[in-house]
Structures are given as C-alpha cells and as structure tokens.
C-alpha angles and dihedrals in degrees: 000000000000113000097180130092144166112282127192107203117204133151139205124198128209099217103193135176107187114298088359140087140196118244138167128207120232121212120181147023083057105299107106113157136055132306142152113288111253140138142182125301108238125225117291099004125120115250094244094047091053091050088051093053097044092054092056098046095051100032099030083230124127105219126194141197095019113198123222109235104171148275138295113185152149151173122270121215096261096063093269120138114222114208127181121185110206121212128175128189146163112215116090139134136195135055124321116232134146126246133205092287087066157302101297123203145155115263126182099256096233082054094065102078089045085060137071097283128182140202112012083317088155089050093046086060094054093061102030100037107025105018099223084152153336115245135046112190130171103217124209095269086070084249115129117219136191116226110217125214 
C-alpha cells in the first residue's frame, strides 16, 4: 500500500500586539478582503523557518519565537493534498510595510469579523486566537470541518 502523496506546504502567522493583529488585504484572483499574511514553504526549508521569512517578506516584520497553532487543509482536485500551518506570535521587530501580496496594517481583533474576510478567516481565529481546536479540513463533501482536541 503507498503511503506517499503530493503535499503542498504553506503557512500563515498571527502577528498580535495586545488587542491588535496584523492583517493584509488581498485584491485579485478572487480573493478580495483580509486575511492573515502567509505564503508557501520552499523546497528543503523547515516549516518555521519558511513562516519567519514570509513574514518578513510580506510585513516587513521580523517575528520570533512562532508558535505552532494548528492546520487547516484540504484536497485539490488533482489528488494534491494543501496544507497551511498556521503559527501566531507576538514577538517582532522592525518597520512595518506591504508587500506585493497586499496593503498590510494593524486592526483591533474584535474588528476583523466586522470587516471584508476571507477564507475561513472566522475559523482561523478560532485556532490561532482562541484555541477552540486544532485542525480545520474540508472534507470531500465541500463541507469544512473543524477537528477538536
């Protein structure tokens, strides 16, 4: 029996100062509204390492110490499994400033879900902010489900 398939390895990082966090508007290929910054893990480079560079690359922040929160993944249509590990901290340094990916600012957390989110963004808080579980799938019903510990 194969026990091997085709991973796509991304992250995202809660960046949060107190009652803040870091988001970045999207705009285009259909993804227009907020969302946690992220990006794809390259070949041969640890999962921690690849959230710390993308966070610099599209905040201009320098983040330490990330803190692995849990998964939120599914199947593409090809077969390929996406998986995004999602981190948050609280320890950076340097200047903010957006990248390519989007426009990048601070928001009062209990301000995100008043605002244009995107992608499970409500369910990405409740992992990465409150906890409430580990794992977020999209089974192969379309249905997403979150995975309890």
């Amino acid at each position: 029996m194969e026990r091997r398939e085709q991973v796509i390895l991304t992250n995202m990082c809660m960046i949060y100062d107190g009652t803040k966090v870091l988001v970045e508007e999207k705009v285009g290929k259909g993804a227009d509204g907020i969302i946690f910054p992220g990006g794809h893990v390259e070949e041969n480079e640890a999962i921690v390492d690849s959230v710390i560079r993308e966070m610099k690359e599209e905040t201009g922040l320098t983040i330490e110490k990330p803190k692995l929160c849990g998964v939120k993944e599914w199947l593409n249509e090809d077969g390929s499994r996406y998986v995004v590990f999602l981190f948050k901290t609280d320890r950076f340094s340097g200047e903010l400033s957006s990248s390519s990916e989007g426009r990048v600012f601070w928001m009062e957390r209990s301000e995100v879900l008043k605002a244009n989110w995107i992608w499970q963004m409500d369910e990405l808080l409740k992992i990465m902010a409150d906890g409430e579980y580990t794992e977020l799938y999209l089974d192969h019903e379309k249905n997403w489900t979150a995975v309890l510990k």
